[in-house]
N, C-alpha and C positions, 0 to 999 in steps of 0.2 A: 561660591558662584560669583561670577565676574555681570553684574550690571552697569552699562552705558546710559543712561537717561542726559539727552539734553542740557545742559545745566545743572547737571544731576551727579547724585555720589556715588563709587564705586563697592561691591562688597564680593570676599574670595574665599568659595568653600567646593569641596571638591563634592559635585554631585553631578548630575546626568546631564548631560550638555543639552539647553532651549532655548530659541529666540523668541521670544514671544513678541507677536504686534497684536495691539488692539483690532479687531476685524472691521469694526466702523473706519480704521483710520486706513488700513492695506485698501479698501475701497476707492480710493482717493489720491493718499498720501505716494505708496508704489507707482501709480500709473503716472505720476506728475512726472515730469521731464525738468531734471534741475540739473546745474551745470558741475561738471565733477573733474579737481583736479588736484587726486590722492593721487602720491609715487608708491613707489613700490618700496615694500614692507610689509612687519611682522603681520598676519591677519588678524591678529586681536586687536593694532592699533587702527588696521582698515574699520574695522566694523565698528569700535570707537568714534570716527571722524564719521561716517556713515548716518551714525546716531545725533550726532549733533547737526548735520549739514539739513537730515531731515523733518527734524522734529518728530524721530519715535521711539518706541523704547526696547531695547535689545537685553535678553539676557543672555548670559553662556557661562558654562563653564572654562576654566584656563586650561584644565588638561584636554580638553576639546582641539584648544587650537596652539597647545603647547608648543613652538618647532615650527609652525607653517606660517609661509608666506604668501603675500597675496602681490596679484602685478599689478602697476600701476593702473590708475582708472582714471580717465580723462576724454571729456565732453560733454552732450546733452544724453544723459542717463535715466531710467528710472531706474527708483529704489530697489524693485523687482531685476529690472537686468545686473543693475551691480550689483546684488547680492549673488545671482544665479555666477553670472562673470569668476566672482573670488572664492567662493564654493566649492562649484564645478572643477578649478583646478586644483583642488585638496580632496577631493573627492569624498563632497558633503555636496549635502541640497538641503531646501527646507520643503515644507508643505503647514496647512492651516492644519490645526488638531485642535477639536474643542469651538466654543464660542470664543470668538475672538483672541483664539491664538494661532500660533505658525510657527511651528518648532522644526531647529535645524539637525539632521541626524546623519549618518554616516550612506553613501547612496550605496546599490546593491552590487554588488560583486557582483564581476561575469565571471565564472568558473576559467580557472587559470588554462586549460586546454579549451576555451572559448573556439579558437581558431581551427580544430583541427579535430572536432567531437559529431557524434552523433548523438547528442543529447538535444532532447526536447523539454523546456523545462515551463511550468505552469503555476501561479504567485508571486510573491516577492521573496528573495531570496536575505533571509535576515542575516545581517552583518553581526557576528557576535566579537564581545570583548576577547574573548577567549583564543589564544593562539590555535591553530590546525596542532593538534599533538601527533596524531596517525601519519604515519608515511606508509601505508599498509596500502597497496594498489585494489583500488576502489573500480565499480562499473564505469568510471570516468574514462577511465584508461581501456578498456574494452572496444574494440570494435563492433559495436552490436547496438541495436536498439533501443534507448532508454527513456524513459520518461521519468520526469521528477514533478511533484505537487507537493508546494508549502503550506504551510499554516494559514495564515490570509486564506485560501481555497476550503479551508479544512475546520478549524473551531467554532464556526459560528453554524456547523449544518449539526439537524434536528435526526438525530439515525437510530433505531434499534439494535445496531451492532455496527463495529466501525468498518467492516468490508462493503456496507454502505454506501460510504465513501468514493469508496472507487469508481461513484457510475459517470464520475467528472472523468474519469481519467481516460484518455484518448487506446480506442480498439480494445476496452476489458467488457468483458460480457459478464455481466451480476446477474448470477440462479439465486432466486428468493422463493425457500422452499414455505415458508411462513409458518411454520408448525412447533410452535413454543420455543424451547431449545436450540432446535434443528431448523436454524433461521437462513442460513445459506453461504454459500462462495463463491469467490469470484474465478474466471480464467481466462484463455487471451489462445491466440493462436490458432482456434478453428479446434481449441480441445473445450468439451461441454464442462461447467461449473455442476454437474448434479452428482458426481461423485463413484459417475461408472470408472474414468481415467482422471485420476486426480493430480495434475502435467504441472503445476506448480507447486515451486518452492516457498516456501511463507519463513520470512526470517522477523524477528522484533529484535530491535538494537543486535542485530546481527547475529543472533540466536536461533537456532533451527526451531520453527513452532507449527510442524505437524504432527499429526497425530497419525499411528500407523499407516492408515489407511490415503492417507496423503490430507483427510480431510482438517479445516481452519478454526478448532472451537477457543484457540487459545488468543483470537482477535477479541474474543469477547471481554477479554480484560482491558481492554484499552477503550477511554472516554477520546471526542475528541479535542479535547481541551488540552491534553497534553502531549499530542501527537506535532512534531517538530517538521516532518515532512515522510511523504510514503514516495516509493521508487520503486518503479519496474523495467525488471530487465530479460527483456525479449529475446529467442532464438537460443540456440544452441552451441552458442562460442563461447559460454561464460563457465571457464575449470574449474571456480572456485566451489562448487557444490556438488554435490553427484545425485543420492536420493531423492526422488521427486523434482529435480527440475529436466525434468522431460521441455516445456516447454519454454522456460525461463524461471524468475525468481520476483520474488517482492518483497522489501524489506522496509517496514515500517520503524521509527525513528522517533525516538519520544523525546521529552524535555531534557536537558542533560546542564548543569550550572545555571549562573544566573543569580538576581537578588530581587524576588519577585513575590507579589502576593496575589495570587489572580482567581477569580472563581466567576464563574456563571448559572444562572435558575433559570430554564424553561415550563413554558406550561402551551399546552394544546389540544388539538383534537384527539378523540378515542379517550381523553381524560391521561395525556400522556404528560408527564414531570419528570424533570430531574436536576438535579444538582450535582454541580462539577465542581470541584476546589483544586488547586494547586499551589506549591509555595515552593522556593529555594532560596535559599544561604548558599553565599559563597564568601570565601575569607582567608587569607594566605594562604592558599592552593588547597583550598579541602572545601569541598561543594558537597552539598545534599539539596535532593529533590523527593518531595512529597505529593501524595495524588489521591485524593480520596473522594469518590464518585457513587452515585447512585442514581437510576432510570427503575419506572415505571410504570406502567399503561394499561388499558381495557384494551388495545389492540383493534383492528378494525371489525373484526369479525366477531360475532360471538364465542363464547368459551376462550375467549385467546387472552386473559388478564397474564399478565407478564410483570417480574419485576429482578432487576440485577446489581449486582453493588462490588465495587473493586476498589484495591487500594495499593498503589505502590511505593516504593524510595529508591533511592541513589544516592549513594555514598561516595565518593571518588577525591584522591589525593594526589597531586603533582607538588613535588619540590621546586623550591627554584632556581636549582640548574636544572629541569625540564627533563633530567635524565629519564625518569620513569612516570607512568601514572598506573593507579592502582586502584582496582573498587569493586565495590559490590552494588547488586542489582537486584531486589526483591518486588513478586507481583503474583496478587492472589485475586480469586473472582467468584460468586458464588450467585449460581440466577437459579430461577424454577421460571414457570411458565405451565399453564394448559396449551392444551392443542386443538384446535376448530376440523382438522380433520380432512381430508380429501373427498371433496361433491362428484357426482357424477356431470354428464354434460345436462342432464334434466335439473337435475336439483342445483346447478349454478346459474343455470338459465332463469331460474324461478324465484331466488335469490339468492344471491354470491355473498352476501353477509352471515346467512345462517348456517349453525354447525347442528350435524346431524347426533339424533341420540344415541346413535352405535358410538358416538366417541364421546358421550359425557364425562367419562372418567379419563381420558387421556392426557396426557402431558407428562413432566420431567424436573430432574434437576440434575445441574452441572456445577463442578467442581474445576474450577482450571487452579495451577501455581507454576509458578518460574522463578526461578533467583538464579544467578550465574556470579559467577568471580572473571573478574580481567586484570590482566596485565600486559603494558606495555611498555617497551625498555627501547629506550638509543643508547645501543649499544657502542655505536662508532657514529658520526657526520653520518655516515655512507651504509650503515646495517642498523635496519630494526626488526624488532622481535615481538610477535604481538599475541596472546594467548589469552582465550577464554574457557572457563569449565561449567559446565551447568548441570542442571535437574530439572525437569517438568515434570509434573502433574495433573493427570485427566482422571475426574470419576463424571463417569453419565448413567442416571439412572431414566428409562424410558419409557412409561407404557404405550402404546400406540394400535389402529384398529386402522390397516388401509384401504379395506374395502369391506360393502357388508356379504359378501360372501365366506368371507374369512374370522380367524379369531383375532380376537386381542391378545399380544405380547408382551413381555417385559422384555425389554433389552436392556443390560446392565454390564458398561462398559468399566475395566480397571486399567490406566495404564500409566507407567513411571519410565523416562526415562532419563539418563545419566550422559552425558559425554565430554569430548572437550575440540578444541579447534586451536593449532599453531600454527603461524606463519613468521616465516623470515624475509626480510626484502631488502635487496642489496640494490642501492642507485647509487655508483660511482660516476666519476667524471671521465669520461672519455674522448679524448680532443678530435677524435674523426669521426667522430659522431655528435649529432645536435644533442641527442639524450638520450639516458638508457637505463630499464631499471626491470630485476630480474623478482623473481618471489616463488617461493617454494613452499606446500603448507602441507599438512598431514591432519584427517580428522578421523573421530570415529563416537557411532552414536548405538549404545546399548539401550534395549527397550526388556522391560517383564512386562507382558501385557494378559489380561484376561480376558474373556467375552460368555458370558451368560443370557442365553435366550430361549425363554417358554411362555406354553401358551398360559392365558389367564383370561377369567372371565369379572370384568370390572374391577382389576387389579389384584385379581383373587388367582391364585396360583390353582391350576388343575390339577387332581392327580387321581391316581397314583404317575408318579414322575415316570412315565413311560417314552417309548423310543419316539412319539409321537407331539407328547408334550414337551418333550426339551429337543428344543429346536439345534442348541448350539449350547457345550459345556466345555470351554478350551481353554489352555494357557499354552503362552509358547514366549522364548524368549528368541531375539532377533538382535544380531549385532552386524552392523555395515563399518565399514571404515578403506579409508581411502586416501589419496593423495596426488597434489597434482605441482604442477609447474608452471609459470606464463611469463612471458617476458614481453616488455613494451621495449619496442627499436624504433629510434627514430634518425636515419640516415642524414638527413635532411629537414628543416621547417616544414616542407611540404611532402611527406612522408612519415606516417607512423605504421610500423609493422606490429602484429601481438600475434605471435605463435603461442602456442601452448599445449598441455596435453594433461591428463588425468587416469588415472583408475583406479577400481573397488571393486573390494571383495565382502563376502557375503556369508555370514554364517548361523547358528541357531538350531533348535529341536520344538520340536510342538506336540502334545500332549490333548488328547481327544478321550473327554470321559463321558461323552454320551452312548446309553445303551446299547447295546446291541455292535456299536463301531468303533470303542476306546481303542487305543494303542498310542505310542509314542512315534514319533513319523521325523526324518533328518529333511532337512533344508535341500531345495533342488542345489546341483552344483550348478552352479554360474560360472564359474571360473573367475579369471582377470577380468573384469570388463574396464576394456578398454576403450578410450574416450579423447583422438588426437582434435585440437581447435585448430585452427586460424584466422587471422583478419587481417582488413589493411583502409587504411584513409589515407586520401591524397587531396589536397588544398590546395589545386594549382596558384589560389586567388583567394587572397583572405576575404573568408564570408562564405566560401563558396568548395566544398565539400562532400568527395564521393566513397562511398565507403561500404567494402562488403565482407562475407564472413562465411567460411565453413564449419561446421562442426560434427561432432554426434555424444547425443543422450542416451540415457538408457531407461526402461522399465523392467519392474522386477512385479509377483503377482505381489500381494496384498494378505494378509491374516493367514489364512489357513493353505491360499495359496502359493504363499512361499515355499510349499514344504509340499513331499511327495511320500506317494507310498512304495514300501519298500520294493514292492512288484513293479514299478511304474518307470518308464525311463525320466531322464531328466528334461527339463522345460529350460531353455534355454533365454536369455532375458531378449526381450523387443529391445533391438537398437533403433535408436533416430538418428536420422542424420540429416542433417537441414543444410541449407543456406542463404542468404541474403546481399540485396545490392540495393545500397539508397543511394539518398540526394539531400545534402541538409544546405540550405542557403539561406543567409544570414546576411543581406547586404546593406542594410540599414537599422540602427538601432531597433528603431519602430518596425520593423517586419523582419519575419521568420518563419520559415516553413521546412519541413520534409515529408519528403516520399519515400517508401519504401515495397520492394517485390519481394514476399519472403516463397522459399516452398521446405513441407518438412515430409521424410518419407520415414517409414516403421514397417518394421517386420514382428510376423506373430504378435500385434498387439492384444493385450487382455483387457477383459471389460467385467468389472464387478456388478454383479445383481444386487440391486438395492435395496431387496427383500431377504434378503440371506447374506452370507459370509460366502459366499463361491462367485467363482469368475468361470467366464467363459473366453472362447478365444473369438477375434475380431477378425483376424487375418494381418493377410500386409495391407495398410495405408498411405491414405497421401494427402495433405494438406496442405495448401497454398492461397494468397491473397495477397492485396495490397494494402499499405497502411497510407493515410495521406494526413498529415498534420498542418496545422497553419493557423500563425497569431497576429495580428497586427495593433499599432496602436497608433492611429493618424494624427490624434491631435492628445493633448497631453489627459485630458480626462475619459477619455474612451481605451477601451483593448476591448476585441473585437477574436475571439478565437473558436478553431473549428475544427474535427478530427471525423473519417471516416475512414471503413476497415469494410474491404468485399475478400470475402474466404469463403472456401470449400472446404469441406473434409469428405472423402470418398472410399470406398473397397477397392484396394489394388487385386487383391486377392483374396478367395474367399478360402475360409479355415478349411482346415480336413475332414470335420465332422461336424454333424448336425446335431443338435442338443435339444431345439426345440424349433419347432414348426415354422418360424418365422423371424428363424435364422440370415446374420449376414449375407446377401450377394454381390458378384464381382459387380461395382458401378452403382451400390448402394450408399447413398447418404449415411454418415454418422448421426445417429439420434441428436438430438435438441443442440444441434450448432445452428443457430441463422445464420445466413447466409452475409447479412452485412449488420454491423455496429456504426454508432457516431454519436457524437457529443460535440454540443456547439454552443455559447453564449455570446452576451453583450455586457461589459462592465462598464458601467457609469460613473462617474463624482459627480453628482448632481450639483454638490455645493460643497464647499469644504468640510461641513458637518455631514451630508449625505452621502453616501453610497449606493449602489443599487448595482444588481447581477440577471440577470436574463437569462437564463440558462433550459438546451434542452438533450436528452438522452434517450437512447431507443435503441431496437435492433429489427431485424427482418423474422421473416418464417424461418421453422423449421420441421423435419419429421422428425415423431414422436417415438414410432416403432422401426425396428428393425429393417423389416423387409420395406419400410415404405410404401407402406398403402391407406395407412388411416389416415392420410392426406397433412397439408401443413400447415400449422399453427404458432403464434407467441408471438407474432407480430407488433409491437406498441411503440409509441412516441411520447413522452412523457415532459409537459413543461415548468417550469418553476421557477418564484422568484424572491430573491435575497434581495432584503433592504437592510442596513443599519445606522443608526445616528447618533454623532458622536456627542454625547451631550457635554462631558468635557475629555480631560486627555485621558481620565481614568476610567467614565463608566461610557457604555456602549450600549442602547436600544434597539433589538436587532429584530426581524421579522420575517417569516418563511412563510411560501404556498408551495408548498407540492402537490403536482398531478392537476394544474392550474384548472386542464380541460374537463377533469374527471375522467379519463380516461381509463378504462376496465385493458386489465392484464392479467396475467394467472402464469403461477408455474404448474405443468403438465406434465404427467409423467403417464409408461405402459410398461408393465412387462409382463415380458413374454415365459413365464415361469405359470403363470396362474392359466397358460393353456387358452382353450376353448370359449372360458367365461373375461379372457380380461380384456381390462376397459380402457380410456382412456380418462387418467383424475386428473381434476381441475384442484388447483388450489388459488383462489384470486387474493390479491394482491390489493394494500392499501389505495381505498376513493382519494377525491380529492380532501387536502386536510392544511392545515393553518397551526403555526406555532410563532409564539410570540418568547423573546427572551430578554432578558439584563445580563450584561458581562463586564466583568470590573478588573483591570487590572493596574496594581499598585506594584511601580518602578522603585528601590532605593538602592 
């Protein structure tokens, strides 16, 4: 490490590049106006002469400013502008960190298609040592909708599960089903999070992680301490996935290299703890990352004690000719939970904290794992090749009672799947074109799944196992696989085209051994489904950026619904087919905004009952809204952002049959979409050492039933606020209030299966609550 002091001696050792100033003296010392007249030169000798002219004390490392020059500085300066001056064109800044320091670090990238994107991005964007290895065409390159949220937004919040998280994240709707296990997910687009149409795609480090039924239990492996950034990618122009992204995709991004030792302990309300650790080596191109975590809590409600614990690594090799990287990815998870149980409207009104004694026995345990292998080759300058293969793992054991008209069940889910994903991407140079780069990928994902459900009385199996006590006795295996093509054109600077197209097929058998109905049943044919994209941005005016998208998705049924009986004709998949036109403007550092119109239409859409393993059909739909994003940040310790989403989702057409009383009609609402979402805060520096965040989330009404008539509810606005203080560069004191107002919420559900007698259940949702944490993180 390279230190300048005053009159002072130098010492050179290669560590993390800091400048540190006394903070009594930057009060003073910076703001003085002294006369400066350094030429131009190496910037290590700048900040040298810096050091002495002001009397303060500078450290850095040499490979910090290895190579870079700084321009000459001449006149009445402070220490503050001429640092920011010779910085700023090396493209470093500093900022305070700690009690009286002020360390200089590398400033944030703007994403290299800054000019010419529909990207909306949320955090600081961490500059890593680490070269970009992937030339693999990323949602970057996409015409379509995207949001990104980093870390800064992400480690320091207090969650029971990290789809939590997402309720920062601009136009995502969080169902928070609250029932031990069965804790919730998120979705976007005017498609409901409760798990009738399950419209998104959930990727972890780029990994397929749902579970048959579309539903998210494989987020529960992840803490979020080691979450690097989450990304959503809206509408239906994005080829690179087929299965469940009806309505987009999300793909969450964990730690990956690095030379790190970091862990954090919370403790709070409901008697809630946990403990997060993290650690990575890196060292002549071979990295590992470690993660080993554990949450616990009383939960807000009675009966709801919860406790989960996960632990991952990462292995990963690059040589150095950069030709290949190569690794492996393992991730296990293991929670239980009680369940508090579904209130009626009486007995929530009476109190929403208590669980009734029809569900004294209920709750669960889950099982999630992942590991994948990847490989990735440059092959040529201009062709790489990028492959991953993996395996997940789901066991969910469940008893549950959801109303006291009915029994108590077991639900006991198995399921394994296997698959792998290549791509190739060819970005040659083409002289009558500004840039051009093609990609071709081929995937396919084998699932054995099982489902076991009967009834039980306080965990106690009924019997004789009659056609009545076994609700659901099935296995069936499920193979999709598919493949697609996109290419980014860009004629011109102010011109990017991305055509594209995809399709998948669809195959499997399914096996039915409950009484009285066993047989073996073949998969409906689907056929090709095919799936042509398009997009296009045009940037008349750098900053300033219009950009829209056609596509189509598809839907396929779900467990038992995939597959027909022999008698039956086939069921043919619900295509989407969407499109969208924004406006992203970018005209100033400090401010940023988009809008966006999207609409998405579906035929013969299916709706899974939530009470069983059967779907029924919805008909054709139609879903449309606007997205309106916008961040500013006016002065250098303020950002100021704010995001709001009005959609519909409605009955274009009503199905061909009536299944039950209170049945879809043509100009009926979709169950539990509100009508508008938003997310808006205030960030602060209070002081170099302070932070502070203001933040609030919410959504509007919706109906619960079908037919639309038990009128509309789920209304709520939700505020909270993040403080941390940085005691020094390594430890962090950090502070949370959620639900500032106390404000009462509930997720709701009806179906229309239980007839005559059903109701509408209340499950409410964490009061107001406080958590306090330490977060430590050691750099070498």
């Amino acid at each position: 490490m390279k230190q300048a002091v005053s009159g002072g001696s130098r010492r050179n050792q290669t560590v993390f590049a800091l400048i540190l100033l006394a903070a009594m003296e930057i009060s003073a010392a910076d703001e003085a106006v002294i006369e400066l007249d350094i030429p131009a030169q190496p910037l290590a000798a700048t900040l040298d002469s810096l050091a002495k002219i002001s009397h303060i004390k500078l450290i850095y490392a040499d490979d910090t400013v290895q190579g870079l020059q700084a321009g000459a500085l001449k006149g009445r300066l402070s220490v503050q502008q001429a640092l920011k001056q010779v910085l700023t064109e090396n493209g470093l800044q500093f900022e305070a960190v700690g009690e009286g320091m002020l360390a200089v670090k590398a400033a944030p990238k703007k994403s290299s298609s800054s000019q010419d994107n529909s990207i909306f991005e949320l955090g600081v964007v961490i500059v890593s040592d680490q070269a970009e290895f992937s030339k693999k065409l990323t949602s970057r390159d996409i015409a379509t909708s995207v949001d990104v949220m980093y870390a800064d937004k992400i480690a320091d919040q207090n969650v029971l599960t990290a789809y939590d998280l997402f309720h920062r994240m601009p136009g995502v709707q969080i169902t928070q089903f609250g029932q031990g296990t069965t804790t919730g997910k998120l979705s976007f687009r005017g498609f409901n999070g409760e798990g009738r149409v399950n419209a998104v795609k959930l990727l972890i480090d780029g990994v397929p992680s749902n579970t048959n039924d579309g539903n998210m239990p494989y987020i529960d492996a992840l803490f979020p301490l080691d979450i690097e950034s989450m990304e959503v990618v809206r509408g239906t122009n994005d080829p690179r996935y087929g299965l469940h992204n009806i309505a987009g995709n999300v793909n969450i991004k964990t730690s990956t290299g690095g030379n790190y030792v970091k862990g954090r302990m919370s403790y709070g309300s409901f008697d809630t703890h946990d403990v997060q650790t993290g650690l990575g080596y890196e060292k002549d191109g071979f990295s590992q990352n470690y993660q080993i975590s554990y949450r616990a809590g009383g939960g807000y409600r009675d009966h709801a004690n919860s406790d989960k614990n996960s632990f991952s690594g990462k292995w990963f090799y690059t040589p150095e000719d950069n030709k290949y990287k190569v690794g492996l990815s393992a991730r296990w998870s293991e929670s239980g939970a009680q369940e508090p149980g579904y209130l009626t409207y009486q007995e929530q009104l009476a109190d929403p904290v208590q669980s009734m004694a029809r569900n004294a026995t209920d709750g669960g345990k889950r099982t999630v794992g992942q590991v994948s292998a990847h490989l990735d080759i440059n092959l040529t300058d201009e062709l790489f090749w990028s492959n991953k293969a993996y395996g997940n793992l789901f066991d969910d054991q469940r008893l549950v009672r959801f109303d006291a008209c009915c029994a108590q069940v077991s639900r006991n889910r198995d399921e394994v799947q296997y698959g792998a994903i290549t791509s190739l991407t060819y970005h040659p140079t083409i002289n009558w074109l500004d840039d051009f780069s093609i990609e071709s990928g081929f995937d396919f994902e084998q699932q054995e799944n099982k489902y076991l459900q009967f009834r039980t009385d306080n965990g106690i199996a009924r019997a004789p196992a009659s056609f009545a006590n076994i609700r659901n006795d099935e296995k069936w295996n499920f193979l999709i696989y598919g493949g697609y093509v996109q290419a980014v054109i860009k004629p011109t600077k102010w011109l990017k085209i991305t055509p594209g197209y995809r399709a998948d097929q669809v195959d499997g058998n399914f096996s039915n051994f409950r009484p009285t109905v066993s047989g073996d049943f073949p998969v409906n044919d689907y056929g090709t489904i095919s799936q042509p994209k398009i997009g296009a941005v045009v940037t008349p005016v750098e900053g300033y950026s219009l950009y829209g998208n056609w596509g189509r998705t598809f839907q396929i049924g779900v467990g038992s619904a995939t597959f027909r009986n022999l008698n039956a004709a086939n069921v043919k998949p619900s295509i989407n087919e969407g499109w969208e036109v924004g406006f992203k403007l970018n005209p100033v550092d400090w401010a940023e905004a988009r809008v966006a119109y999207w609409v998405q239409d579906a035929t013969n859409e299916l709706s899974r009952n939530l009470a069983s393993a059967e779907s029924t059909s919805v008909g054709a739909t139609k879903r449309q809204g606007v997205d309106i994003e916008a961040k500013i940040s006016p002065v250098e310790r303020v950002g100021i952002w704010a995001a709001y989403s009005l959609q519909e989702a409605v009955v274009k057409k009503a199905p061909p049959f009536v299944q039950f009383s209170s049945e879809y009609a043509v100009g009926n609402q979709i169950v539990n979409t509100p009508n508008y979402l938003f997310t808006a805060g205030i960030d602060y520096q209070v002081t170099p050492q302070l932070r502070s965040s203001l933040w609030a989330s919410g959504q509007g009404n919706f109906y619960v039933d079908q037919a639309n008539r038990r009128g509309k509810h789920g209304e709520y606005a939700l505020l909270n606020l993040d403080l941390g203080y940085q005691v020094t560069k390594e430890v962090e004191l950090q502070f949370q209030a959620k639900n500032l107002t106390d404000a009462q919420r509930d997720y709701l559900w009806f179906d229309e299966t239980f007839g005559s007698i059903a109701q509408i259940e209340y499950s409410p949702a964490d009061g107001r609550a406080f958590y306090g944490a330490v977060n430590v993180k050691f750099d070498y």
